[in-house]
C-alpha positions in Angstrom: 0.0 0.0 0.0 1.0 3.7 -0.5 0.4 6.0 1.9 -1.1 9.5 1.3 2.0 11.0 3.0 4.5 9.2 6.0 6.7 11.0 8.2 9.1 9.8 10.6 10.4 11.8 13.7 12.4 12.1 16.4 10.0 11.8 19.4 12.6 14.3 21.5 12.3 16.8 18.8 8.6 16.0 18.6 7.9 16.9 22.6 10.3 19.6 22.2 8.4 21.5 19.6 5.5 21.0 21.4 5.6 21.1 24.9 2.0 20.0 26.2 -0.2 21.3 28.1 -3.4 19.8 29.4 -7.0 21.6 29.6 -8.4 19.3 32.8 -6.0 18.7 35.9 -6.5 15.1 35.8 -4.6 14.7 32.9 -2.1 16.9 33.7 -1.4 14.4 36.9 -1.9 11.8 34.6 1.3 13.3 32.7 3.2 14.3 35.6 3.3 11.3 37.0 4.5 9.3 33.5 6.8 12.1 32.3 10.3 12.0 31.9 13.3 12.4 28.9 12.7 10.7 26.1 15.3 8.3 24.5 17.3 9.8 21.9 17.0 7.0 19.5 13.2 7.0 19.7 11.2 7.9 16.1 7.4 7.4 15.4 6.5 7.2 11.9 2.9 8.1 10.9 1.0 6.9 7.7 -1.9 8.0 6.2 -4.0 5.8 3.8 -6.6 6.4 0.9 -9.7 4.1 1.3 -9.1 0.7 -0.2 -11.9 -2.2 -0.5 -10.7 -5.5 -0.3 -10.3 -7.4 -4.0 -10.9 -10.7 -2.4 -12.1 -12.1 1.0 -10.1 -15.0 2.0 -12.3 -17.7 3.8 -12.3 -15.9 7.3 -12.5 -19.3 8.9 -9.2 -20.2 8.7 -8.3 -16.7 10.4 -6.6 -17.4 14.6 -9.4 -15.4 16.7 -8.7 -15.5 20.1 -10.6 -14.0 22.6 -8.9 -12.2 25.2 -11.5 -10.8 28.2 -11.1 -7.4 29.6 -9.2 -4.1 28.6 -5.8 -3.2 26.4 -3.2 -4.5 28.3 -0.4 -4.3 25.9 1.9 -6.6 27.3 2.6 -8.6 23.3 4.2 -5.7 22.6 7.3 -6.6 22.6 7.2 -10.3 21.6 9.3 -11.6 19.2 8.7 -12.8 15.3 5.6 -10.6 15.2 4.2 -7.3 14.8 1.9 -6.2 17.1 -0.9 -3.2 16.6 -3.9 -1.8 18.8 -6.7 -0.1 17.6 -7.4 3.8 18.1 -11.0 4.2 17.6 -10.4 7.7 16.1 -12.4 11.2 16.0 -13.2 11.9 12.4 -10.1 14.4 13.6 -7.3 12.6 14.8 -6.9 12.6 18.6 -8.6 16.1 18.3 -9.9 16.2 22.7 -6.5 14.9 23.8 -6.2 17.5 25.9 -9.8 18.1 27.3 -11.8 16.5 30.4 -13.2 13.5 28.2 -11.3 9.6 28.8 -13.3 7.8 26.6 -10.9 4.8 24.3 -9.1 7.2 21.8 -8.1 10.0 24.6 -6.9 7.0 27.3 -4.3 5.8 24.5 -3.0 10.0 24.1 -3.3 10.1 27.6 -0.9 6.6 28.3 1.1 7.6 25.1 1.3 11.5 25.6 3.8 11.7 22.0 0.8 11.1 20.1 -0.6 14.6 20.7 2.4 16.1 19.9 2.1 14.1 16.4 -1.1 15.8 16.4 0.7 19.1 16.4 3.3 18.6 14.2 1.2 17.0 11.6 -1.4 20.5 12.1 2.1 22.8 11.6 3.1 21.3 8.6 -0.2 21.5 7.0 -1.2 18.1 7.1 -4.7 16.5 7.0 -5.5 14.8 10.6 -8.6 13.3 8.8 -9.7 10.3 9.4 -12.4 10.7 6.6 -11.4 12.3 3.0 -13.8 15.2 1.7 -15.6 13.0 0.3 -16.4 10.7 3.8 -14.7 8.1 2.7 -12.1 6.6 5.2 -8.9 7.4 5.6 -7.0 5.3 8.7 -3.6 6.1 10.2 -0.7 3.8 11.0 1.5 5.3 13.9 4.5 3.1 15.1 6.8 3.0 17.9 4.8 5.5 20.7 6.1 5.2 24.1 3.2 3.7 26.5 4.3 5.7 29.6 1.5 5.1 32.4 -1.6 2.7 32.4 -4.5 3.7 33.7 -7.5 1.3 35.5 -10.4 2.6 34.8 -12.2 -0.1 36.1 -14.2 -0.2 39.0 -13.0 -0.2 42.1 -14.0 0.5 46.1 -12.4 3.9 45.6 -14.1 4.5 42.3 -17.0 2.4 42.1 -17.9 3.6 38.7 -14.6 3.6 37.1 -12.8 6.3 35.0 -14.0 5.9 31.9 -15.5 8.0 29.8 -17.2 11.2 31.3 -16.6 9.7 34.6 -12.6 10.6 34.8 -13.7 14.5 34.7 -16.2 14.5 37.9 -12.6 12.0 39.9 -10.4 13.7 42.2 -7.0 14.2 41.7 -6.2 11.2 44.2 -8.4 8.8 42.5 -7.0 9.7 39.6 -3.4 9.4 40.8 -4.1 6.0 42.4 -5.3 4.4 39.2 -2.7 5.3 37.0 0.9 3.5 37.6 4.1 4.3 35.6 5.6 2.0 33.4 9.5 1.1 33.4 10.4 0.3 30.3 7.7 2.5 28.7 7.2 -0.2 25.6 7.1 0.9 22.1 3.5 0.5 20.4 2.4 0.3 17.0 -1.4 1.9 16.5 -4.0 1.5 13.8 -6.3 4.8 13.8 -9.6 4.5 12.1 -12.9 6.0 12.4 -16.2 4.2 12.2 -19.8 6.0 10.8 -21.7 7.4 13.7 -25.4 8.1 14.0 -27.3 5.8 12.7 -30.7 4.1 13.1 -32.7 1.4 12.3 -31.2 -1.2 9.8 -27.9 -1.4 8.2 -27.7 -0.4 4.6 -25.5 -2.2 1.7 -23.7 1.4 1.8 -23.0 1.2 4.8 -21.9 -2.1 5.5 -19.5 -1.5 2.5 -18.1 1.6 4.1 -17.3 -0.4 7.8 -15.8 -2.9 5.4 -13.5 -0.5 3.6 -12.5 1.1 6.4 -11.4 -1.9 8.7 -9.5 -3.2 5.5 -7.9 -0.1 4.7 -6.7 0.1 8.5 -5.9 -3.4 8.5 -3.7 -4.2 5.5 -1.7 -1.0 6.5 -0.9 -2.6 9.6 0.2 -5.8 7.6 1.9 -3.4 5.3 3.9 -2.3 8.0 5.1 -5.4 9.9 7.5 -5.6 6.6 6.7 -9.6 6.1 6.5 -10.8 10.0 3.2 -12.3 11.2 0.5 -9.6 12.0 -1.4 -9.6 15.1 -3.9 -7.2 15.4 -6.0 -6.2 18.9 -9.4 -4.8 18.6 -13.1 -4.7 20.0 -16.2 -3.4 19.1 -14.8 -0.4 17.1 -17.5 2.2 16.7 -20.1 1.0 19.1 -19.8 3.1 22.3 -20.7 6.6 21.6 -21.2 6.1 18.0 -24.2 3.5 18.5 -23.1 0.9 16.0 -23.8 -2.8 16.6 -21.5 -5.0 18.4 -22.3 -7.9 16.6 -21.7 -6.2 13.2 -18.8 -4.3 14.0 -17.1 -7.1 15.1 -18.7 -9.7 12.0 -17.1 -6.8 9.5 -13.7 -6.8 11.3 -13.0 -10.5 11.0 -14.2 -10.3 7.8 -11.9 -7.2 6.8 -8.7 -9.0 8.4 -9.1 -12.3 6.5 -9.1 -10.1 3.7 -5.8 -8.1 4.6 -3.9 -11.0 5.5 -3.7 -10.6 9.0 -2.4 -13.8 10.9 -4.0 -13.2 14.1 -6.7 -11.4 15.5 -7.0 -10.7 19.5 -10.3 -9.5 20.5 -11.0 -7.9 23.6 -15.4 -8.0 24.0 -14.6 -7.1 27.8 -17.3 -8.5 29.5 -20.1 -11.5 29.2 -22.6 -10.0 27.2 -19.6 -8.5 24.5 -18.6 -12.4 25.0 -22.2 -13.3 23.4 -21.8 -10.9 20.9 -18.6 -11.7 19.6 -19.4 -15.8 19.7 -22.8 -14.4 17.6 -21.0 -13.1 15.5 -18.5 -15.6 14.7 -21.5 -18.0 13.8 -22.6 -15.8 11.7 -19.5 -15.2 10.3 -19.3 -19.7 9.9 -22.6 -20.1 8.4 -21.9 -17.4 5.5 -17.9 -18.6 4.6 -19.5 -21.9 4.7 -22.0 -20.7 1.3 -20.2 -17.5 -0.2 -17.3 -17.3 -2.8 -14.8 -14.4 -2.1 -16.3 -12.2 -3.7 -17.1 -9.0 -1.3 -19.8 -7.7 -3.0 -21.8 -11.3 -2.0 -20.3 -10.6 1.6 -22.3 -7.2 1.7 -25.0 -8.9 0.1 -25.2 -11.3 2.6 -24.1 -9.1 5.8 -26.8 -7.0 4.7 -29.2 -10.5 4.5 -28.8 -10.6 8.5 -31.0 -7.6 8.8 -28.9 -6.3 11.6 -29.5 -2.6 13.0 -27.7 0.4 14.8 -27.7 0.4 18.3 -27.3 4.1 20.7 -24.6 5.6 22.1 -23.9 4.9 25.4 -23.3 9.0 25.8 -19.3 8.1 26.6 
């Protein structure tokens, strides 16, 4: 694949450019606590891809799914033999409220890998697009490679924050709270990051266009990744992209994901459906995913044909 543009830079000269500063004090503790120097030999490298629909949809079946309960934890990282990327479940604008009071998926990553908002910065003064969509909607996904995971956060429950941090919730924490959940990490790992935005808003059922779109984007965003790992094993992390605040449907988001990394020749897929119910989801969806390989050619149009067939619908944001 060729990108739009790439750029590679130092991440010293990055955070020196543009020193950051943080609109809510709870991620400016959050910062605090993970900053220090970066290394001098660090680079990120950032892609950006034009929208490209799979040719061919390889018989998903044969694709390694495993399940993996609960949050990002990021600890593959660093394995050997393979190349290993998480999802950033972008803005239409690239981590545009890194620095406000919101924590919902795509501000935790800035906030645990603070670089990435000065990528945001320097891609904005050299006049490059932070798009996630083209002018025409159409999607546009990022790679971004080797950003330094400083802290993790829990934002899970806990008897000091019974309702977590996620979301909306991190704003109303105190500062404590805030500075018990998050835990510095030595080494910082390196991380590799897939950005890509997914349609928002929609109701009632599913159209062809639609699905097509979903399709296209997690392709796109996928074979960059596998375009990136240089010929080593992809394995890609995800969950159900899009269908939080932007309402989609969990079963669908995650039926069109599979689908989309058969296609881009990703070897493995880890997905992370957090909890029981995303549990039922995702086994609903691999079913469905079964039954259909088990009748279709690889053709994707009869994929959208037949995605469409399921008569699945939007679902409503959950206002995070």
């Amino acid at each position: 694949m060729t990108p739009l543009f790439e750029r590679t830079w130092s991440t010293a000269d990055l955070l020196g450019r543009h020193p950051l500063q943080w609109d809510h004090p709870n991620k400016s503790t959050v910062f605090d606590i993970g900053a220090r120097d970066p290394d001098p030999t660090d680079v990120i490298r950032v892609c950006r891809y034009r929208p490209t629909a799979p040719r061919a949809i390889e018989d998903p079946r044969t694709l390694r799914v495993v399940a993996q309960p609960g949050a990002f934890t990021y600890d593959d990282v660093d394995e050997p033999h393979v190349s290993v990327f998480y999802p950033n479940f972008a803005d239409p604008d690239l981590f545009g409220y890194w620095d406000g009071p919101l924590l919902a998926q795509d501000e935790l990553q800035v906030a645990e890998h603070p670089a990435l908002a000065a990528v945001r910065q320097q891609l904005l003064a050299e006049g490059l697009s932070t798009a996630t969509l083209d002018t025409d909607g159409r999607p546009t996904p990022f790679t971004v490679q080797g950003a330094r995971r400083r802290v993790a956060i829990d934002v899970a429950p806990a008897p000091d924050r019974p309702w977590g941090l996620y979301g909306n919730r991190f704003a109303r924490a105190d500062v404590d709270t805030v500075r018990a959940a998050t835990t510095r990490l030595e080494p910082a790992p390196r991380v590799n990051l897939v950005a890509l935005t997914a349609p928002v808003g929609g109701h009632g059922r599913y159209t062809t266009l639609q699905i097509h779109w979903i399709l296209t984007a997690a392709h796109t965003a996928f074979a960059a990744a596998v375009c990136c790992s240089d010929g080593s094993p992809t394995r890609l992390h995800t969950g159900f992209w899009g269908c939080g605040a932007f309402g989609g449907n969990r079963v669908l988001m995650a039926l069109l994901q599979l689908v989309a990394a058969a296609a881009a020749g990703v070897s493995e897929v880890v997905f992370h459906p957090f909890d029981a119910d995303g549990e039922h989801d995702l086994r609903t969806a691999r079913r469905h995913l079964d039954q259909l390989a088990a009748t279709l050619s690889d053709e994707p149009s009869r994929w959208v044909t037949a995605v469409d067939g399921l008569g699945l619908t939007w679902g409503v944001s959950d206002g995070n």
